[in-house]
C-alpha positions in Angstrom: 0.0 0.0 0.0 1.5 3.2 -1.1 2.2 5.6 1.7 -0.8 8.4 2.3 0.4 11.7 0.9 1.9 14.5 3.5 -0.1 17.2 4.4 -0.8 20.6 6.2 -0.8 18.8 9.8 1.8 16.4 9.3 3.7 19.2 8.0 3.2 21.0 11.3 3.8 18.0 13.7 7.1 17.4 12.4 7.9 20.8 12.4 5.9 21.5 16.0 3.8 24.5 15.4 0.0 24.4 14.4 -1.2 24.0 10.9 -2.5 27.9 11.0 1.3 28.9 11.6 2.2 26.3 8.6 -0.6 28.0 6.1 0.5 31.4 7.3 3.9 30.5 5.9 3.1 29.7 2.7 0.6 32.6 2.7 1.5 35.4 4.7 5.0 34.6 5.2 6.4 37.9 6.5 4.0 37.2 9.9 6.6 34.0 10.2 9.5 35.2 12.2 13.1 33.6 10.8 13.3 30.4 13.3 9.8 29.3 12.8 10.2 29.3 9.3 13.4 27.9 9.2 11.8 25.3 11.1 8.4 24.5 8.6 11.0 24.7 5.4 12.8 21.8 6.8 9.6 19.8 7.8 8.6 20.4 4.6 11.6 18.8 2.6 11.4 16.0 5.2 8.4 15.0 4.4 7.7 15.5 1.3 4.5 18.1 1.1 3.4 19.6 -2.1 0.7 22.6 -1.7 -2.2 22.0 -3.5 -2.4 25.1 -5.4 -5.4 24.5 -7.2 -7.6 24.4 -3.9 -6.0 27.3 -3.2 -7.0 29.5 -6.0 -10.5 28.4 -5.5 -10.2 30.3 -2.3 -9.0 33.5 -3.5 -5.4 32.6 -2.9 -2.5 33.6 -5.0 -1.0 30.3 -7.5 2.6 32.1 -7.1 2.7 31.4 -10.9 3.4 33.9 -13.8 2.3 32.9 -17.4 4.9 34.5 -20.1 3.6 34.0 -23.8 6.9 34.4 -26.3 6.6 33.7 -30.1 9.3 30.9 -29.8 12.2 29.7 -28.1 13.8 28.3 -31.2 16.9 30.6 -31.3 18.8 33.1 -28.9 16.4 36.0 -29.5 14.1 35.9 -26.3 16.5 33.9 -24.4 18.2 36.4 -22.4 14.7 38.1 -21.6 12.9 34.9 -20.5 15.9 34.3 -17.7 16.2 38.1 -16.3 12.3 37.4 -16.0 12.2 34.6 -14.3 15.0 35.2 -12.2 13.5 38.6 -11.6 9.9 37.3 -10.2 11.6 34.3 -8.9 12.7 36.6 -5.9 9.6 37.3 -4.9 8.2 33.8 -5.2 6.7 33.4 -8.1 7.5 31.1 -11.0 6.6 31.0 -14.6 4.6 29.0 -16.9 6.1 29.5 -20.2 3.9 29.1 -23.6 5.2 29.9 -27.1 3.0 30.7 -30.5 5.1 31.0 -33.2 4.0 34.0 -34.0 0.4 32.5 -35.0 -2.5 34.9 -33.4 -4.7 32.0 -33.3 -2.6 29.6 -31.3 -1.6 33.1 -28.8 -5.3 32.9 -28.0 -5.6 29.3 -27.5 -2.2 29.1 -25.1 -3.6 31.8 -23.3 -6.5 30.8 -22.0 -4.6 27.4 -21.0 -2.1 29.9 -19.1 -5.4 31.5 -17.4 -6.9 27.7 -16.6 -4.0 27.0 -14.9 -4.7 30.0 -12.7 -1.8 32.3 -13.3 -1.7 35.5 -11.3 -0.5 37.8 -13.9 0.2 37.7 -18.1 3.2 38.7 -19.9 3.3 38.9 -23.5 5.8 39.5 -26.1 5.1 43.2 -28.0 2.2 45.0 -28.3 0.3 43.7 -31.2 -2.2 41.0 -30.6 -5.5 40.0 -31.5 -8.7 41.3 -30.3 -9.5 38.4 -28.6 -5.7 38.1 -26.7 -6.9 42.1 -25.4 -10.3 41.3 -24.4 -9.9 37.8 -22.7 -7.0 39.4 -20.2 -9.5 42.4 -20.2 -12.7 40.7 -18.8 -10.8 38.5 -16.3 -9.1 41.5 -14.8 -5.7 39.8 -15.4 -2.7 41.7 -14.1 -0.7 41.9 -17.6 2.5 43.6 -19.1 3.5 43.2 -22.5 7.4 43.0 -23.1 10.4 44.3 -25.6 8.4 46.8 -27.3 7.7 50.2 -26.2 4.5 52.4 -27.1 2.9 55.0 -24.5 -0.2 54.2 -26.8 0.1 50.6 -26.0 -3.4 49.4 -24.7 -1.6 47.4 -21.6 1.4 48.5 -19.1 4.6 48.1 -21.7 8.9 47.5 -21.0 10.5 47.7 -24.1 12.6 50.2 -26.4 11.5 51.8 -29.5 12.1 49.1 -32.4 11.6 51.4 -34.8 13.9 54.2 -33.5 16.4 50.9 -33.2 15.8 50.8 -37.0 16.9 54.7 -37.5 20.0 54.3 -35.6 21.5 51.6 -37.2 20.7 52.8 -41.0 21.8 56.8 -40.2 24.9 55.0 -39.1 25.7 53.0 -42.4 24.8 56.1 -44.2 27.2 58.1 -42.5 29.7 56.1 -43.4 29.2 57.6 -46.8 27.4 54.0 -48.4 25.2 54.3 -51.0 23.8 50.8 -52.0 21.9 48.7 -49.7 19.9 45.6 -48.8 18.0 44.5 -45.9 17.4 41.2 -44.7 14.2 40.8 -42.3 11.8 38.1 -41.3 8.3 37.9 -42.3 6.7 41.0 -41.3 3.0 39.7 -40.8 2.0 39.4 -36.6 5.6 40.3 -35.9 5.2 44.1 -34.3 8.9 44.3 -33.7 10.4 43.6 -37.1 7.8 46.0 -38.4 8.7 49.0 -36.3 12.1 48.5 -37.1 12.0 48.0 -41.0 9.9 51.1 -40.8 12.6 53.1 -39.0 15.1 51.6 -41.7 13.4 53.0 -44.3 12.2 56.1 -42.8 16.2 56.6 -42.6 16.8 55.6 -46.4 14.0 57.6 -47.3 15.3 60.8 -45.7 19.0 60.7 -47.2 17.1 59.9 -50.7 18.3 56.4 -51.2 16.1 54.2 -52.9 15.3 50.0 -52.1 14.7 48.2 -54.9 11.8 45.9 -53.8 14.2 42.7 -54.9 17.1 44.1 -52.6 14.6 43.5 -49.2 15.5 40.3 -48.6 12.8 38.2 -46.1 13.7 35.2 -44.3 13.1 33.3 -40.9 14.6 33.6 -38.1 16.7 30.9 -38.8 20.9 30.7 -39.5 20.6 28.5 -42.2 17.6 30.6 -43.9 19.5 33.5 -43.7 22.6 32.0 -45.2 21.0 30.7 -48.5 18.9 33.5 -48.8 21.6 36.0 -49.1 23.6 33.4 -51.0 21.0 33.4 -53.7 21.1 37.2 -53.5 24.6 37.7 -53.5 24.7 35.3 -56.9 22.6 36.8 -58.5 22.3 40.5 -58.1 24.9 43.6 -58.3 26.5 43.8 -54.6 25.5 46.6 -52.0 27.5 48.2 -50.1 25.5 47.4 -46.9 23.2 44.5 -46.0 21.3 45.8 -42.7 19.5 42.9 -40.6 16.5 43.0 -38.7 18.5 41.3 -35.6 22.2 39.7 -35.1 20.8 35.7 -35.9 20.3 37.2 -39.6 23.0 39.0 -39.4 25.2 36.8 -39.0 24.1 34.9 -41.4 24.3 37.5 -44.0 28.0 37.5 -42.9 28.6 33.3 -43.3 26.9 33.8 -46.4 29.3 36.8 -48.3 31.8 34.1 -47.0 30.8 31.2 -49.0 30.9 33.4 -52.1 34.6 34.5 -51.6 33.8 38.2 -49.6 35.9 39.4 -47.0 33.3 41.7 -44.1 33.5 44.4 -44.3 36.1 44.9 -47.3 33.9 43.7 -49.6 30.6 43.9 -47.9 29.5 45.7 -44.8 26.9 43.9 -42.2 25.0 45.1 -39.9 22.2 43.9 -37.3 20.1 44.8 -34.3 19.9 43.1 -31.0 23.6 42.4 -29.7 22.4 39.2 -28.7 25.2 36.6 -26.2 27.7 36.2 -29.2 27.4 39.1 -31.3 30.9 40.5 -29.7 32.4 37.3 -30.2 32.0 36.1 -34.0 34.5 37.3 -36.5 33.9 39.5 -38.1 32.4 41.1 -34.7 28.6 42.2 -35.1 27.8 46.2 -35.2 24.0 46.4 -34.0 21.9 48.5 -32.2 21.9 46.9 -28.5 18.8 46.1 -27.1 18.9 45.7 -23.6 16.7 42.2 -23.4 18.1 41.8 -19.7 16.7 45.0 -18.6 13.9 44.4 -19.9 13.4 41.3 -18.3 14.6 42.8 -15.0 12.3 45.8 -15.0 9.6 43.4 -16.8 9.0 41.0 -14.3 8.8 44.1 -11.2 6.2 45.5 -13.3 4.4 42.4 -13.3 4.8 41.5 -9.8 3.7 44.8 -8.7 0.7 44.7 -10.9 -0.3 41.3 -9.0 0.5 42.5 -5.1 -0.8 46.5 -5.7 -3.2 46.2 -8.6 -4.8 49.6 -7.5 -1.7 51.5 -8.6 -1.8 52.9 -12.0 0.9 51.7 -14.4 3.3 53.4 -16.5 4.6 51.9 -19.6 8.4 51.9 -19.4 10.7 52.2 -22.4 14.5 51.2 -21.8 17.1 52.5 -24.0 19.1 51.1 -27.2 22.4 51.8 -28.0 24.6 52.0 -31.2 27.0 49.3 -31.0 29.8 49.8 -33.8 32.4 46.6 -34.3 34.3 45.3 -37.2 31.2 43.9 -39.6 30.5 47.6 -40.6 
């Protein structure tokens, strides 16, 4: 016969206090001075005990979990943004129930409301468009929500992010100072993706401005994918007149814009000049060495996940959307 599961009271009899001082530790833990709990934290790995967080929510009581909705953990891009995030809320107890989409609107709804049937406490989402449904479902449950790496003081939630399309600007006012006059851009597919959208806009708004023209077969479009990138520039390199300047929507396709002018004999940036947008773990470290536009994905994660657990422990507060800055970062590809 298989041993009866551990719970609240024998929780408290191994650790000698009553099972209202054992719930008030899980619950209200600050009311717990340091022996006491030092005491119920060791009963609780001797035996065993697992809350039942379910039962609690049904009473009111926080799950202590946090559900963050990315587009995809396939590559580096969100990585450093999920961990400042987690480690961030992780210090005030609460952990995260991560979901991805793949940058399909219909599949961001249907995670969702699995997040919100698991009883999360709050929402965070990745940029600020989504569907009408996404907006009204965290809307009529009240949810405590902050959407994440974009920034918009329109945005119709609490938003920590930078100004893609500003990010955009930057890096193309740069490669034009340098006096080029022939460009390309290589971005992913532009549809339900709010990010690479602001920051193609800002490239072109930059292009526009100094009078250089973008033939439409010189904006390259790829996934977010290495290998993508590779052959697609590859193709592009074989078979139209060289730019000066191939200017990525982030470092992953940057980089391989770069492996790609490689495997057709071009030295970067003596023959080609590369730049990208991100400065993503790496960048600094390839050769040739990435210039981007830094965003700052672990400040964003920090400041992120106190926005979130503030908007689940003092929900009466108003909420400011936060925008954290980017950065020119200039290294040897450009």
């Amino acid at each position: 016969m298989k041993n009866k599961k551990a719970d609240i009271i024998t929780v408290a009899n191994a650790a000698g206090v009553s099972p209202a001082t054992v719930s008030r530790f899980f619950n209200r833990p600050e009311l717990v001075n340091a022996a006491t709990k030092k005491r119920i934290d060791l009963a609780v790995k001797e035996v065993g005990y697992i809350r039942n967080r379910a039962a609690q929510t049904i009473h009111g009581i926080r799950s202590g979990t946090i559900g963050l909705l990315v587009p995809t953990i396939d590559n580096t891009i969100f990585a450093e943004v999920i961990q400042a995030f987690s480690d961030r809320v992780g210090e005030s107890g609460f952990t995260i129930l991560l979901g991805t989409h793949n940058y399909d609107e219909k599949r961001e709804y249907t995670v969702l409301r699995k997040l919100m049937e698991h009883r999360v406490d709050g929402i965070a989402l990745v940029g600020l468009d989504h569907s009408t449904e996404v907006f009204n479902l965290i809307e009529s449950q009240n949810m405590p929500a902050v959407l994440l790496w974009n920034y918009d003081p329109a945005a119709r939630l609490s938003c920590v992010g930078v100004d893609n399309e500003a990010a955009g600007r930057t890096i193309a006012d740069y490669a034009i100072a340098q006096g080029h006059q022939r460009f390309a851009t290589l971005f992913p597919p532009l549809r339900g993706n709010d990010r690479a959208t602001s920051r193609a806009k800002g490239v072109r708004a930059a292009l526009d401005a100094a009078g250089i023209a973008l033939d439409q077969a010189d904006q390259l479009e790829t996934r977010y994918s290495l290998s993508d990138a590779k052959s697609a520039v590859q193709h592009f390199l074989e078979t139209r007149d060289r730019p000066d300047v191939i200017i990525c929507g982030n470092d992953v396709l940057a980089l391989g814009a770069i492996y790609a002018a490689q495997s057709v004999g071009l030295r970067v940036p003596q023959d080609l000049r590369v730049t990208g947008i991100g400065d993503f773990k790496g960048s600094k470290d390839v050769e040739p060495t990435i210039t981007t536009v830094r965003i700052p994905a672990q400040s964003i994660g920090q400041t992120g996940g106190d926005a979130m657990v503030a908007a689940i422990t003092t929900p009466d507060i108003p909420r400011e959307s936060l925008c954290c800055p980017c950065t020119l970062v200039v290294r040897a590809s450009c």
